[in-house]
C-alpha positions as CSV (number, residue, x, y, z in Angstrom):
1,X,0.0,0.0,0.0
2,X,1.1,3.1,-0.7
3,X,2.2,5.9,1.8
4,X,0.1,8.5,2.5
5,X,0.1,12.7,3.0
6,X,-0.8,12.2,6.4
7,X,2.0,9.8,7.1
8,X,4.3,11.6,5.7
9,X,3.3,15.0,7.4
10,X,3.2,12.8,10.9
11,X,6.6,11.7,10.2
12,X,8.2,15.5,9.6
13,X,6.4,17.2,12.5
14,X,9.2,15.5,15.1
15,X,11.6,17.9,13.3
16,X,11.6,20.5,15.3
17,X,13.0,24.2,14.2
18,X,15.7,24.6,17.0
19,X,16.0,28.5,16.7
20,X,12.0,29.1,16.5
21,X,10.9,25.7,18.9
22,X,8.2,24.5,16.7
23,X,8.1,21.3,14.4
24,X,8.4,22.0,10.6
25,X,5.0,20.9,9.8
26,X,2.7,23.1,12.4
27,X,5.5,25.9,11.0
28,X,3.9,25.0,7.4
29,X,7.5,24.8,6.1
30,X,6.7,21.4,4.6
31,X,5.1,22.1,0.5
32,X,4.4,20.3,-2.2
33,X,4.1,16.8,-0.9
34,X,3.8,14.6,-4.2
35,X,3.7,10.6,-4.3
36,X,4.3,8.9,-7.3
37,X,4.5,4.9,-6.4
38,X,7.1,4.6,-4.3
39,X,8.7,8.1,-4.6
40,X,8.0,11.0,-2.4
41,X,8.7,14.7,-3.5
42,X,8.0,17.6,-1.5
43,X,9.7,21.6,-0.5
44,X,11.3,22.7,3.1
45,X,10.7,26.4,2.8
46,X,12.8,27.8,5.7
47,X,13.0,31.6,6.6
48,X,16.4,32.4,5.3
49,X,18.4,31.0,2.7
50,X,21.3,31.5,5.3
51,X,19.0,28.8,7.7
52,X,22.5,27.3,10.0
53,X,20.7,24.4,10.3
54,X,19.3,24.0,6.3
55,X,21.2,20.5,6.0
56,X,20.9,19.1,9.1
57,X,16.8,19.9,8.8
58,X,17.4,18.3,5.2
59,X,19.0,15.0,6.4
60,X,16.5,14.7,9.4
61,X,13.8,14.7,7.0
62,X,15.0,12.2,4.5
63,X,15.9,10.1,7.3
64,X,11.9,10.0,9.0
65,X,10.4,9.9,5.6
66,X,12.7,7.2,3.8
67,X,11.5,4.8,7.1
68,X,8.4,5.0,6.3
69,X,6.4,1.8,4.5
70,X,6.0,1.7,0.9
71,X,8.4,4.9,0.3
72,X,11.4,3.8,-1.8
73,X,12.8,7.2,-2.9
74,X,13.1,10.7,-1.5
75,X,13.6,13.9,-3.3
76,X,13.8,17.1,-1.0
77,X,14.2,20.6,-2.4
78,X,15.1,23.2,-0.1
79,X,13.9,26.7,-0.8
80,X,13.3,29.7,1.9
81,X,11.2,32.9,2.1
82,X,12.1,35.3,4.1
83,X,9.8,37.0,6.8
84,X,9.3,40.9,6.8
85,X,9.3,43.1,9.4
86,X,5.8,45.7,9.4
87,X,4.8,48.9,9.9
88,X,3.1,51.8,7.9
89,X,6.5,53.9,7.8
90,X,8.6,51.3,6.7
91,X,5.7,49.9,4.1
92,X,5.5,53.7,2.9
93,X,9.5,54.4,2.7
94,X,10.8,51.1,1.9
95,X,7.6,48.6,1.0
96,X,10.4,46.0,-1.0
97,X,12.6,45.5,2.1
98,X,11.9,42.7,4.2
99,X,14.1,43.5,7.0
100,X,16.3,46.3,7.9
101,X,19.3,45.7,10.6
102,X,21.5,48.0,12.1
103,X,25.1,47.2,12.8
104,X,26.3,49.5,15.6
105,X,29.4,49.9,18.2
106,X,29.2,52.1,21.2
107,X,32.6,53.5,19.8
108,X,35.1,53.6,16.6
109,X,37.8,51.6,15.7
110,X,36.4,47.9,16.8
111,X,35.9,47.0,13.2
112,X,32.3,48.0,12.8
113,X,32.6,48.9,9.2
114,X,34.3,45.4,8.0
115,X,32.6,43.2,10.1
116,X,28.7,45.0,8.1
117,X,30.6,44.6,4.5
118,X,31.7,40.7,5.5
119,X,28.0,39.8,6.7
120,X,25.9,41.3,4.0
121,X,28.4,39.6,1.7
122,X,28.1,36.5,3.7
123,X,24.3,36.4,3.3
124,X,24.6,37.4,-0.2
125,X,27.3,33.9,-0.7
126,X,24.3,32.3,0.8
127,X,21.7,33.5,-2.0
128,X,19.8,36.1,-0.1
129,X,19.0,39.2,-1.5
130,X,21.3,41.9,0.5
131,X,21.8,45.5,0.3
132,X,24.3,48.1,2.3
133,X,24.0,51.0,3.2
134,X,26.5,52.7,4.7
135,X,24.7,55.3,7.2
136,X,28.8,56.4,8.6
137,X,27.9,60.3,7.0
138,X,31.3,62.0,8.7
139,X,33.5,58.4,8.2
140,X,32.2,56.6,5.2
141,X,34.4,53.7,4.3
142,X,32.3,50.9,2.7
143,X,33.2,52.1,-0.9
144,X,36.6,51.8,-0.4
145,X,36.1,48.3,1.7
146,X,33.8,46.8,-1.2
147,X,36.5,48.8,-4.4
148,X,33.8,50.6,-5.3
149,X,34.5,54.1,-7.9
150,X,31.8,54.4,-9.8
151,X,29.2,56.8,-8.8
152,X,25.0,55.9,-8.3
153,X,22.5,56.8,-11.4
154,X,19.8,58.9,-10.3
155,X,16.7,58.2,-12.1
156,X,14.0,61.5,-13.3
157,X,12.0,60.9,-10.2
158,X,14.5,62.2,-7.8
159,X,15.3,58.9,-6.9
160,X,18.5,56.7,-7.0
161,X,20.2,53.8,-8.2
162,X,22.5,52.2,-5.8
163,X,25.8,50.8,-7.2
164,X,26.0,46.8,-7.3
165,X,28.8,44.7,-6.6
166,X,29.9,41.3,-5.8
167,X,25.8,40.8,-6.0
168,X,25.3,43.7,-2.9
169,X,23.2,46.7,-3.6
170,X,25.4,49.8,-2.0
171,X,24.4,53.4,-0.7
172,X,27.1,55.8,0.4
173,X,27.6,59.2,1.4
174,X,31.3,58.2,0.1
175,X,29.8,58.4,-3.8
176,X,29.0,62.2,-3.2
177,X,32.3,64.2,-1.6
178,X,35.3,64.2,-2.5
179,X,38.5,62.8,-1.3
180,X,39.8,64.9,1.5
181,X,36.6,66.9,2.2
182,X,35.0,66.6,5.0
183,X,31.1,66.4,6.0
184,X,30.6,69.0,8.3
185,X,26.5,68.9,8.9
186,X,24.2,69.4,11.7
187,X,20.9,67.3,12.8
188,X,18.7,68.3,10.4
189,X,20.7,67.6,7.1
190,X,21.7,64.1,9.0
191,X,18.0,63.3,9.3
192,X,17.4,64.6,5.3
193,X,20.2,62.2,4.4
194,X,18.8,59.1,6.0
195,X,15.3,59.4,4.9
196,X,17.0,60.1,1.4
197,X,18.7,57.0,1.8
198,X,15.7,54.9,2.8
199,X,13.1,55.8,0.4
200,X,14.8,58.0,-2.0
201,X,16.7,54.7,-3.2
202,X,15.4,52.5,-5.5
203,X,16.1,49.2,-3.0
204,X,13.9,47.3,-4.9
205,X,13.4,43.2,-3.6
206,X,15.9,43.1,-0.7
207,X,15.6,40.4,2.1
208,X,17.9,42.7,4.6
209,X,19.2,45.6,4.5
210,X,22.9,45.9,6.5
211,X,23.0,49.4,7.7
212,X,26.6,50.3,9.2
213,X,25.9,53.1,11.7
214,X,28.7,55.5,12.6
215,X,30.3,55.0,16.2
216,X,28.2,56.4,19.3
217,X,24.5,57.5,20.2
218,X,24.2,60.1,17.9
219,X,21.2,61.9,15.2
220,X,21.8,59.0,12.8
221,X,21.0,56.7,15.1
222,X,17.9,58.7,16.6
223,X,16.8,59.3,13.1
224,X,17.1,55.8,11.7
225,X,15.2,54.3,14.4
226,X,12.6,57.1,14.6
227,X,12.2,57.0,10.9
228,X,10.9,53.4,10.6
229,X,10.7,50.2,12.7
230,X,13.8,48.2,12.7
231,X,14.1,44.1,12.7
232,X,16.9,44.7,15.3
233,X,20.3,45.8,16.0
234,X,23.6,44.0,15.7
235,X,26.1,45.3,18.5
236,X,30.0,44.7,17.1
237,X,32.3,45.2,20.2
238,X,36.0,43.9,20.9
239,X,37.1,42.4,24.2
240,X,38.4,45.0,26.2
241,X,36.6,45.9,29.1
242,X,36.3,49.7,28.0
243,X,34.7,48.6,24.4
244,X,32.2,46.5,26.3
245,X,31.1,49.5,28.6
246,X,30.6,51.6,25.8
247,X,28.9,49.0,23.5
248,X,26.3,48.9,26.4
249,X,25.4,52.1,26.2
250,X,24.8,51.7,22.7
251,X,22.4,48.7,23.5
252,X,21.1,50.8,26.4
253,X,19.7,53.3,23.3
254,X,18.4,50.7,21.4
255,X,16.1,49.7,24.6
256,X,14.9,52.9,24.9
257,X,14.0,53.9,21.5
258,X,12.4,49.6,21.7
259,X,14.4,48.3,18.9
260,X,15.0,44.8,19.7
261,X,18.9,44.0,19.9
262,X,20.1,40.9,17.6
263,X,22.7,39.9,19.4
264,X,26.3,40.4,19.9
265,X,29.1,39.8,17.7
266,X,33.1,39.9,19.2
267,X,35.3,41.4,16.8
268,X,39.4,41.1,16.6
269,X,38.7,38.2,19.6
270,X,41.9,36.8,19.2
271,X,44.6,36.3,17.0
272,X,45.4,32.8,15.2
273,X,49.5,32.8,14.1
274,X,49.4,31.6,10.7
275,X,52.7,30.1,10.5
276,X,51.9,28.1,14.2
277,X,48.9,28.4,14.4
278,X,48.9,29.5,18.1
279,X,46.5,31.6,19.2
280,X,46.7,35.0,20.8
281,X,43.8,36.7,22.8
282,X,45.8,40.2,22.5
283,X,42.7,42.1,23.6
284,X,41.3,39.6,26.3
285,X,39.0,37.0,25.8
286,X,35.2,36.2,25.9
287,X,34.2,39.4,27.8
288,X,31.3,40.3,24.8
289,X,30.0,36.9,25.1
290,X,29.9,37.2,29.0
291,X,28.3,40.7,28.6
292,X,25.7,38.9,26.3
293,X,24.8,36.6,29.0
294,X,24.7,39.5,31.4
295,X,22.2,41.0,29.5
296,X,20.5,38.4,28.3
297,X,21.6,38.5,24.6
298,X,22.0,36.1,22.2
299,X,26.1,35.8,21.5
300,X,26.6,35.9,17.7
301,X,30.4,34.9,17.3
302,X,34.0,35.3,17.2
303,X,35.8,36.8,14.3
304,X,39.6,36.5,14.8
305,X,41.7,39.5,14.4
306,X,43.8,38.9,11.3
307,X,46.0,40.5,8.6
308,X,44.2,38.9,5.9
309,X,41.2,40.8,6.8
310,X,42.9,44.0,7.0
311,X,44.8,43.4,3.6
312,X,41.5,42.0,1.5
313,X,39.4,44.7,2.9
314,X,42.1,47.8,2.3
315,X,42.1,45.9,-1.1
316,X,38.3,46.0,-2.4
317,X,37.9,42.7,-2.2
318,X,36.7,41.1,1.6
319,X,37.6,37.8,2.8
320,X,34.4,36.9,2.3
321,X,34.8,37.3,-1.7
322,X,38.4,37.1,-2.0
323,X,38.6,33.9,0.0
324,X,34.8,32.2,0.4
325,X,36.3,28.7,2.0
326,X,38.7,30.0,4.4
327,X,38.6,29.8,8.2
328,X,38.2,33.4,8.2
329,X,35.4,34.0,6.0
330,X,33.5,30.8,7.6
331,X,33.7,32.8,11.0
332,X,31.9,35.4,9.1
333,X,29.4,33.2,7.3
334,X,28.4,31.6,10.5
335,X,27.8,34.8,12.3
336,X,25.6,36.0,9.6
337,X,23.8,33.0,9.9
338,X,23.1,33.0,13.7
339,X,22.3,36.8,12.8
340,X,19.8,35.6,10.5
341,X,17.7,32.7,12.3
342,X,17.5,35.7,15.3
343,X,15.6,37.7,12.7
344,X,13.5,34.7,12.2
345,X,12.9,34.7,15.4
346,X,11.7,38.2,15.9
347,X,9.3,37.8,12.7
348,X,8.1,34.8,14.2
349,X,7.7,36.6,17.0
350,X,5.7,39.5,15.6
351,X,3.4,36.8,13.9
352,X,2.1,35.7,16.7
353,X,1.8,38.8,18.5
354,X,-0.1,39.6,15.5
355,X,-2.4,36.3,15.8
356,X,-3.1,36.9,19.5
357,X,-4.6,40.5,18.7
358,X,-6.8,39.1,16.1
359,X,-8.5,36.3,17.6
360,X,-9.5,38.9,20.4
């Protein structure tokens, strides 16, 4: 006899999800389900294409359904759609962007700038739709980060084209001034240049957008969060003890102004010889992850300090691009992954909310 839908929908909902604590099947991630004899076809549509746990969920469910009676063949595709973020300003400035994540440090010089170029790149290596934009008005750096000189179109509509590369949508105040001049602006013309940067670009279908905040708790910041809701913040800080007591005051201002904070990500955590291979926690060790627990944050990851970073970034071309397979980009890749299923989460997390307010 044949298996049936129902079996085979019994069978996938033990999977459980284990960022969002709910089995596949009640998640309705499970599609498609065709049976042909003995061979069973169906979709896993996850909520990010840069899911950490995409093969293991893949395995698990070939495993459950191939034990089942009369099934001689499996064929599992794996496909994602990412969840959006709401709300009428956002829908009204930015109605194509599904999620919009801030990358901020309580102060300059912990890498805040590479670490937002490596994880939009990251997600873009694993095939989500990503944009930058780099919101660092006084510093900008991510055109010279991501070698880009060509300057953005601007369409007849006021309206502009961001420049592309290495498949990431980019925004900069870096395409406008020229070398050696410096920004000198007050609040207002800081607010202008954010909203022009959220809906006066032509985004179009973006899964996230990276925003790399300048250092601090400044306009930009009060603007961007004032100016639509955000998915959540990333919070880059590196081990010293002084970084950490600044990055909480950066996550201090994200609680008040109720943006939800991501998580936290440990930049230059240590430093890994590459002709011993020794390691080298030149800064300290482990003190953002302990702060995350203080505060009840999700830890995101280490990212090792390392000259290959600084060269491939000074060069155009980041690790992540230059170098996809290497220990250092992987660091990178799996940080923007955990970044990813905790946006997941906080969709998921909206949905219900959502659900609850309508069935009273």
């Amino acid at each position: 006899m044949p298996v049936t839908q129902k079996e085979i929908l019994k069978a996938l909902s033990t999977i459980n999800d284990p960022d969002l604590h709910r089995d596949i099947v009640s998640l309705d991630f499970v599609k498609d389900i065709q049976i042909e004899g003995g061979t069973v076809r169906f979709k896993i549509e996850l909520t990010t294409p840069a899911c950490p746990v995409r093969d293991q969920m893949q395995q698990e469910a070939q495993k459950v359904v191939a034990q089942l009676p009369g099934v001689s063949q499996v064929e599992i595709t794996m496909t994602s759609k990412v969840r959006a973020s709401g709300g009428p300003s956002k829908e009204k400035l930015i109605p194509s962007v599904r999620n919009v994540i801030p990358v901020a440090s309580g102060k300059g010089g912990v890498g805040k700038s590479t670490v937002s170029a490596n994880l939009a790149l990251a997600l873009v290596y694993d095939g989500a739709k990503v944009g930058l934009m780099d919101a660092d008005v006084y510093g900008p750096t991510v055109p010279t980060l991501l070698g880009i000189t060509e300057k953005p179109n601007a369409l007849g509509d006021n309206r502009i084209v961001p420049v592309e590369k290495y498949g990431l949508k980019v925004m900069s105040m870096g395409f406008f001034i020229k070398e050696g001049e410096a920004v000198v602006w007050r609040g207002p013309m800081l607010h202008k240049t954010i909203e022009q940067f959220l809906g006066g670009v032509v985004w179009r279908d973006l899964d996230y957008l990276i925003v790399d905040l300048p250092p601090g708790t400044g306009d930009i910041q009060l603007s961007l969060c004032q100016m639509i809701p955000l998915t959540g913040a990333v919070i880059v800080s590196t081990p010293q003890d002084v970084a950490l007591q600044v990055a909480m005051k950066a996550i201090a201002m994200f609680n008040k102004l109720n943006c939800p904070v991501l998580g936290v990500i440990e930049n230059m955590s240590y430093y890994l010889c590459p002709h011993c291979g020794k390691r080298e926690n030149i800064f300290g060790s482990g003190g953002a992850k302990k702060a995350a627990e203080k505060l009840d944050l999700p830890f995101l990851g280490e990212i090792p300090l390392a000259t290959q970073v600084r060269l491939t970034s000074d060069g155009g071309k980041p690790i992540v691009v230059s170098d996809p397979t290497s220990t250092l980009s992987q660091a990178f890749i799996q940080v923007a992954e955990k970044m990813a299923a905790q946006v997941s989460i906080q969709n998921m997390k909206g949905e219900l909310q959502q659900d609850i307010k309508i069935s009273f």
